[in-house]
C-alpha positions as CSV (number, residue, x, y, z in Angstrom):
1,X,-23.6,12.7,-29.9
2,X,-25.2,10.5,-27.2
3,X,-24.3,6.8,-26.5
4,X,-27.5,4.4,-26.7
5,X,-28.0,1.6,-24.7
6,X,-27.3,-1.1,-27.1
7,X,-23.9,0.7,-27.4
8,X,-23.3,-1.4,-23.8
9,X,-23.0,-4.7,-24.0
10,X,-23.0,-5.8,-20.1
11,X,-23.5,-9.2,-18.6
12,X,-24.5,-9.5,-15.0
13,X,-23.4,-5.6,-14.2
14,X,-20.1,-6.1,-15.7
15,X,-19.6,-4.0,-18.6
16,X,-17.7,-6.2,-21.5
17,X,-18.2,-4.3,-24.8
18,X,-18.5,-0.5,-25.6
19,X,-19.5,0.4,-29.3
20,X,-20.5,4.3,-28.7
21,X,-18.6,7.2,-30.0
22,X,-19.9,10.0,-27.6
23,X,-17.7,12.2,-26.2
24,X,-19.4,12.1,-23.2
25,X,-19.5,9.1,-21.5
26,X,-22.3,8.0,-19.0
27,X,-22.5,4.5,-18.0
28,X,-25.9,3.0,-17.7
29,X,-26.8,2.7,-13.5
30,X,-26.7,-1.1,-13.1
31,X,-22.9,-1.5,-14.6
32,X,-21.6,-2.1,-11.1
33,X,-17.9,-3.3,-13.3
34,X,-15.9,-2.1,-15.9
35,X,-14.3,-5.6,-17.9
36,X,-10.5,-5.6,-19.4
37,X,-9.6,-3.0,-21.8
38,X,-13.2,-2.4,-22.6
39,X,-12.5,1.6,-23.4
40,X,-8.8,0.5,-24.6
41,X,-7.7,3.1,-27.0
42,X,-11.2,5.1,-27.1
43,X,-9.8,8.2,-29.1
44,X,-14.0,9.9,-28.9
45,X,-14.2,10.1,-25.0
46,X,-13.4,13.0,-23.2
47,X,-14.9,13.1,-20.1
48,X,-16.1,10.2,-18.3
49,X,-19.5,10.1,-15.6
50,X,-19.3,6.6,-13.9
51,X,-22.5,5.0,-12.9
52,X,-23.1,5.4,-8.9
53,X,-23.1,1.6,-8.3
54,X,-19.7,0.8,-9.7
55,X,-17.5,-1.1,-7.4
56,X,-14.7,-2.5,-9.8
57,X,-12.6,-1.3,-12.9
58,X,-10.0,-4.1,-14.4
59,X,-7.4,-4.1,-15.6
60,X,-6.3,-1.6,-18.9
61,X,-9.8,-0.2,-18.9
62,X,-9.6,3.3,-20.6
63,X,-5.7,2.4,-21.1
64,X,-4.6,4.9,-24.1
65,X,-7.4,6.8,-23.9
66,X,-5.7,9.6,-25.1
67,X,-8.1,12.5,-25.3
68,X,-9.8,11.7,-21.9
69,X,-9.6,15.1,-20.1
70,X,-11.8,14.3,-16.2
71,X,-13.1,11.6,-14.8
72,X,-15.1,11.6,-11.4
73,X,-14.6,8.0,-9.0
74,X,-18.2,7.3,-7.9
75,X,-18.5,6.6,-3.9
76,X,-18.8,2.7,-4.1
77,X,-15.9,2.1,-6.5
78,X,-13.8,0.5,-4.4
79,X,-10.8,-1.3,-6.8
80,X,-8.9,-0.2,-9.8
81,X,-6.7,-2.6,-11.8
82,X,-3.4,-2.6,-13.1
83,X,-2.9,0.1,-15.8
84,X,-6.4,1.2,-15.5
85,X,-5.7,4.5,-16.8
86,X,-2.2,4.1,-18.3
87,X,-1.1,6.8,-20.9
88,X,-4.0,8.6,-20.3
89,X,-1.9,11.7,-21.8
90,X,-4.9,14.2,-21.4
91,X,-6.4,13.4,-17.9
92,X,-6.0,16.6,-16.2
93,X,-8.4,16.2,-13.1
94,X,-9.1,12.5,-11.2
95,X,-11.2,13.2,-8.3
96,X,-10.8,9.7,-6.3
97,X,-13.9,8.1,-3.6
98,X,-13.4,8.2,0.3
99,X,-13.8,3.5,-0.7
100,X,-10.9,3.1,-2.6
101,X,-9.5,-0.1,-1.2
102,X,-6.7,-0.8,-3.7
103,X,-5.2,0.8,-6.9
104,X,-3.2,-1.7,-8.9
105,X,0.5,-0.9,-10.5
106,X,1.0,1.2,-13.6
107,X,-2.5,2.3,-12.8
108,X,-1.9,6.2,-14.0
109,X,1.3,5.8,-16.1
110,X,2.3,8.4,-17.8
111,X,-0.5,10.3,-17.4
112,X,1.8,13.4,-18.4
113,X,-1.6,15.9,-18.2
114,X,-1.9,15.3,-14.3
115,X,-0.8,18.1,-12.2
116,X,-2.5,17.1,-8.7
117,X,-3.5,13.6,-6.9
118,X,-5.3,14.0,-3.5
119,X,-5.9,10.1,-2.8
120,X,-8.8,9.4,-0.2
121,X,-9.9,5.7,0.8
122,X,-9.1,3.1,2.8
123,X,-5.9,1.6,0.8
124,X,-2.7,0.3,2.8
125,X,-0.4,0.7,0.3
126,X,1.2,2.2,-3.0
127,X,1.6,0.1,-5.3
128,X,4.6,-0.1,-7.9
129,X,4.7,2.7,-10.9
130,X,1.3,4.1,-10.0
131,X,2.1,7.2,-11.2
132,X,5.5,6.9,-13.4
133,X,5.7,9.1,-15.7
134,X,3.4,11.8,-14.9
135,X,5.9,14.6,-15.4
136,X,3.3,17.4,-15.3
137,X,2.2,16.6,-11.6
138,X,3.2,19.0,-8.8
139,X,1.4,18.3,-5.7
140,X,0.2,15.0,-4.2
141,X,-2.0,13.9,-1.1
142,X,-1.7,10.8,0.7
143,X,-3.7,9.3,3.3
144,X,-2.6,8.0,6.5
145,X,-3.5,4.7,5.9
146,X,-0.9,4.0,3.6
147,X,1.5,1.5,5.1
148,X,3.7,0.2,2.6
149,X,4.8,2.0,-0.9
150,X,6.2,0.2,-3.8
151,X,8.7,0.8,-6.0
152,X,9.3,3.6,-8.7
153,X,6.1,5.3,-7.5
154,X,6.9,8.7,-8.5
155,X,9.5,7.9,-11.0
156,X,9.8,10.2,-13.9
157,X,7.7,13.0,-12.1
158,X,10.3,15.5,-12.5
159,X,8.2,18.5,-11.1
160,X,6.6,16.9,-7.6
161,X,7.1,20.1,-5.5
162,X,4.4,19.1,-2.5
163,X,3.9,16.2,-0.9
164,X,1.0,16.4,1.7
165,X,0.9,13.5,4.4
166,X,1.0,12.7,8.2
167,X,4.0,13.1,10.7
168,X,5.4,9.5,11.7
169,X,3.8,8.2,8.5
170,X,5.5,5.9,6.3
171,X,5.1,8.5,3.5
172,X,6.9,10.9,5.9
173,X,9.8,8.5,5.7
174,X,9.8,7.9,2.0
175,X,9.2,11.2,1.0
176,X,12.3,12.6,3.1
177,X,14.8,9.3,2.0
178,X,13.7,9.2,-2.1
179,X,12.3,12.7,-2.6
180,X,14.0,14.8,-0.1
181,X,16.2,16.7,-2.7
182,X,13.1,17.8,-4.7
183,X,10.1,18.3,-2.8
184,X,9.0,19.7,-0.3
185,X,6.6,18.0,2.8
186,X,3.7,19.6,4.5
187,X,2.1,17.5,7.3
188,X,-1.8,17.1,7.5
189,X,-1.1,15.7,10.7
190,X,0.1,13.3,13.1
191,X,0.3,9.6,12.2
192,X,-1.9,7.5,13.9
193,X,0.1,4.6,12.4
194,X,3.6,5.5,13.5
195,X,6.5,3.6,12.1
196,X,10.2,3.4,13.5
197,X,12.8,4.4,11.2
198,X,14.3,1.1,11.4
199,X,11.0,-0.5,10.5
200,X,11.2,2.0,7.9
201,X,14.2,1.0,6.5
202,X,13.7,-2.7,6.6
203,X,10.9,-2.3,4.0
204,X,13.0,-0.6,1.5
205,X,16.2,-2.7,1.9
């Protein structure tokens, strides 16, 4: 089954209603936004194909969409909202865009299917219970521009083994203080946005 065009209902790019039941999804090329909870609780999608020119997904999107499997960031998105993706219990593979700016809290919680996050972008920081939850994942990525990380990140993600960053980073720090009893680091290089310990420390305390 294929969605039809008059199964988006989108006002000035910004996608507010969804009627289709294909398990497929492909959004039509000019949605450049996805509205609130527009796919909340879609039980028919599976995979997800973004359109190239989306920029923005708000907040609870595809929250609950419990049978979505793979979804592929297009280049331009650049934001995604607070609980986005939240018990998205099937999402196996999220394959994130070199312009992700900002990914809001809860944005992948309990997304118990994930096994491995490489994030890419240009975001500073990690914002609270991004991934809580997501028992299943094992290996993570995170970019040197990260600069500050939130609280309860990685709760609840019992088998973490890897965590890939850069020496000096303040995911170096994090990693070794909350994590250092269960997984193990691997450095991608070295930070070019050193932090003291001490600095370190003052952002936790």
């Amino acid at each position: 089954m294929k969605d039809n065009i008059t199964d988006f209902k989108i006002v000035n790019g910004k996608l507010i209603k969804y009627t289709g039941k294909a398990e497929k999804l492909i959004l039509p090329c000019n949605v450049t936004k996805i509205g609130k909870k527009v796919f909340h609780s879609c039980e028919n999608i599976r995979i997800a194909e973004l359109s190239e020119n989306l920029t923005l997904i708000e907040e609870e999107a595809f929250y609950d969409c419990e049978n979505l499997r793979e979804i592929i960031f297009p280049s331009k998105l650049e934001y995604i909202e607070e609980g986005a993706f939240g018990y998205c219990s099937s999402l196996e593979k999220i394959v994130f865009s070199e312009n992700i700016k900002k990914i809001g809290k809860e944005a992948f919680l309990f997304c118990t299917s994930l096994k491995e996050i490489k994030l890419k972008g240009v975001m500073t920081r990690l914002e609270d219970s991004i991934f809580e939850g997501c028992y299943m994942l094992e290996t993570v990525e995170i970019p040197d521009s990260i600069l500050s990380i939130g609280i309860d990140v990685f709760a609840g993600c019992d088998s973490l083994k890897t965590v890939y960053c850069t020496k000096g980073s303040i995911t170096d720090y994090y990693v070794q203080f909350a994590l250092h009893d269960k997984v193990t680091l691997k450095y991608t290089g070295i930070s070019k946005n050193k932090i003291s310990l001490e600095k370190f420390l003052k952002q936790i305390l």
